[in-house]
C-alpha positions in Angstrom: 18.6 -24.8 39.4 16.5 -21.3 39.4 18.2 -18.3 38.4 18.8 -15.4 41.7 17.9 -12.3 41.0 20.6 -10.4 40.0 21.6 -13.3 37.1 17.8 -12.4 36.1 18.3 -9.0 35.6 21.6 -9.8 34.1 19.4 -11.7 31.2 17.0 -9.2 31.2 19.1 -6.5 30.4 21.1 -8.8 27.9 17.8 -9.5 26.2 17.7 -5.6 25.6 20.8 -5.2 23.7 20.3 -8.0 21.8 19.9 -8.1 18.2 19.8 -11.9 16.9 16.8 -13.2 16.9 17.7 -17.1 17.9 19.7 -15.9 20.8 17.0 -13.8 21.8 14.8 -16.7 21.7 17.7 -18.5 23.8 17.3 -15.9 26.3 13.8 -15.8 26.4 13.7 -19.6 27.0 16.2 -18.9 30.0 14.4 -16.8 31.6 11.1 -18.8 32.0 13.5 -21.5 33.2 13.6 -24.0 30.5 17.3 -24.0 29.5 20.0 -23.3 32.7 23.0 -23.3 30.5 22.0 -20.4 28.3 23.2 -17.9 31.0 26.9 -19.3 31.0 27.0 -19.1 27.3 28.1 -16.2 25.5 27.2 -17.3 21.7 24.7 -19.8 20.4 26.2 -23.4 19.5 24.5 -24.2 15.6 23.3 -27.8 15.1 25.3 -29.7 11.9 21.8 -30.5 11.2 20.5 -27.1 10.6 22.2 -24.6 8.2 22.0 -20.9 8.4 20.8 -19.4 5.5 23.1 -17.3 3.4 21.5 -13.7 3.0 22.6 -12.2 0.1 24.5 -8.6 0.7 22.5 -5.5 -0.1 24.2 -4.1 -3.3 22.7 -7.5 -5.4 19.2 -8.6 -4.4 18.5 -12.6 -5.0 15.1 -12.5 -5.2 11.7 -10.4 -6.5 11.0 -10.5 -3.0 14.4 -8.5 -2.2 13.2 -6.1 -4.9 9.7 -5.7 -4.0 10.6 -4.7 -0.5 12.3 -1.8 -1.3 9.0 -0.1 -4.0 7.0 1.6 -2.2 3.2 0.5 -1.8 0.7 1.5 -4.3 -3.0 1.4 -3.4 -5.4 0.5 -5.9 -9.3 1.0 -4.8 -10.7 -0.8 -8.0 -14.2 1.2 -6.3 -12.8 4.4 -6.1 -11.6 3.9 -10.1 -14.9 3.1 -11.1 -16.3 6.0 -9.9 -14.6 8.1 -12.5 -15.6 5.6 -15.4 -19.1 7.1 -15.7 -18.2 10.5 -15.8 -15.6 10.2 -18.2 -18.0 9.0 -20.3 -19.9 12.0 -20.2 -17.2 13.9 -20.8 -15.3 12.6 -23.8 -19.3 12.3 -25.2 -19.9 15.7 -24.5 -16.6 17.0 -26.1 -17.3 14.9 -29.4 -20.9 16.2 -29.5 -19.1 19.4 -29.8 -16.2 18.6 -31.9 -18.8 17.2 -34.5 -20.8 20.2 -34.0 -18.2 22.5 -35.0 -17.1 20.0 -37.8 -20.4 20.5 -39.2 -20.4 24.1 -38.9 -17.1 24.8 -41.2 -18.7 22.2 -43.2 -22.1 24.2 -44.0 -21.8 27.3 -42.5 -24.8 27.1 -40.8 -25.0 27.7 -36.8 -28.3 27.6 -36.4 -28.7 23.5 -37.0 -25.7 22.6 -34.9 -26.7 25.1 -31.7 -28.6 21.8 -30.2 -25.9 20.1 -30.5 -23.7 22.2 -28.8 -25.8 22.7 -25.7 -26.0 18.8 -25.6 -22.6 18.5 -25.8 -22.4 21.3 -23.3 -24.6 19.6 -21.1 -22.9 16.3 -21.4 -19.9 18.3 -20.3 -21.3 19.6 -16.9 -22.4 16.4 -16.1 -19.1 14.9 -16.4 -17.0 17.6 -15.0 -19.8 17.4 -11.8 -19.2 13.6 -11.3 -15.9 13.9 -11.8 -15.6 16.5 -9.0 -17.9 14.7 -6.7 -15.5 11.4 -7.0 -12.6 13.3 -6.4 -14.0 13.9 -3.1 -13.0 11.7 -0.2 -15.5 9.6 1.1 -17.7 9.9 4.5 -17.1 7.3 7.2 -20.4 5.9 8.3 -21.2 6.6 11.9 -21.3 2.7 12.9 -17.4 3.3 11.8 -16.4 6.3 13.5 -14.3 6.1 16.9 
């Protein structure tokens, strides 16, 4: 027996407000004609066989799965990380270039034999504070990539 019209749109339009997924599926069976008795009946019969599962409420999550769902997503570009390894490097090298320069300096008194040492540890400095700049930049998108 094939559906008329009007009982179509009838399912159609049920299929719309519905919310439950396995009478959805009920629905959609009905309407490419596999099941004829779905359209008579209002609620899904269950099977003894098959169980529904009990969801637990949502003031006490069961699972880490439960839990998970509600953190939100962090994302971790081990690349872009390494990208700041090398110039932090510089940088804590530069600054104990200079923190042993002026050690050395209260020490002996004597700023013309540590002045190398600052400008290295200056330097070292730049050079970190420049890579670290240029990977806080985002990156290009090749032009293969681009839309």
């Amino acid at each position: 027996m094939r559906f008329t019209e009007q009982d179509r749109r009838e399912l159609i339009n049920r299929l719309k407000k519905i919310r439950d997924p396995r009478e959805r599926d009920r629905v959609l069976w009905a309407l490419a004609d596999q099941d004829q008795n779905v359209f008579h009946d209002a609620r899904p019969t269950a099977t003894p066989s098959r169980l529904e599962p009990v969801r637990p409420g949502p003031d006490r999550p069961s699972s880490i799965n439960a839990r998970q769902r509600d953190m939100p997503q962090i994302n971790f570009n081990p690349g872009r990380v390494l990208q700041f390894v090398v110039p932090a490097f510089f940088i804590i090298f530069g600054l104990i270039r200079i923190g042993q320069a002026a050690m050395n300096y209260m020490a002996s008194q004597d700023i013309e034999v540590e002045i190398p040492n600052l400008v290295m540890g200056g330097i070292f400095l730049i050079i970190g504070l420049a890579g670290v700049f240029r990977a806080m930049r985002p990156s290009r998108i090749k032009q293969e990539e681009a839309p």
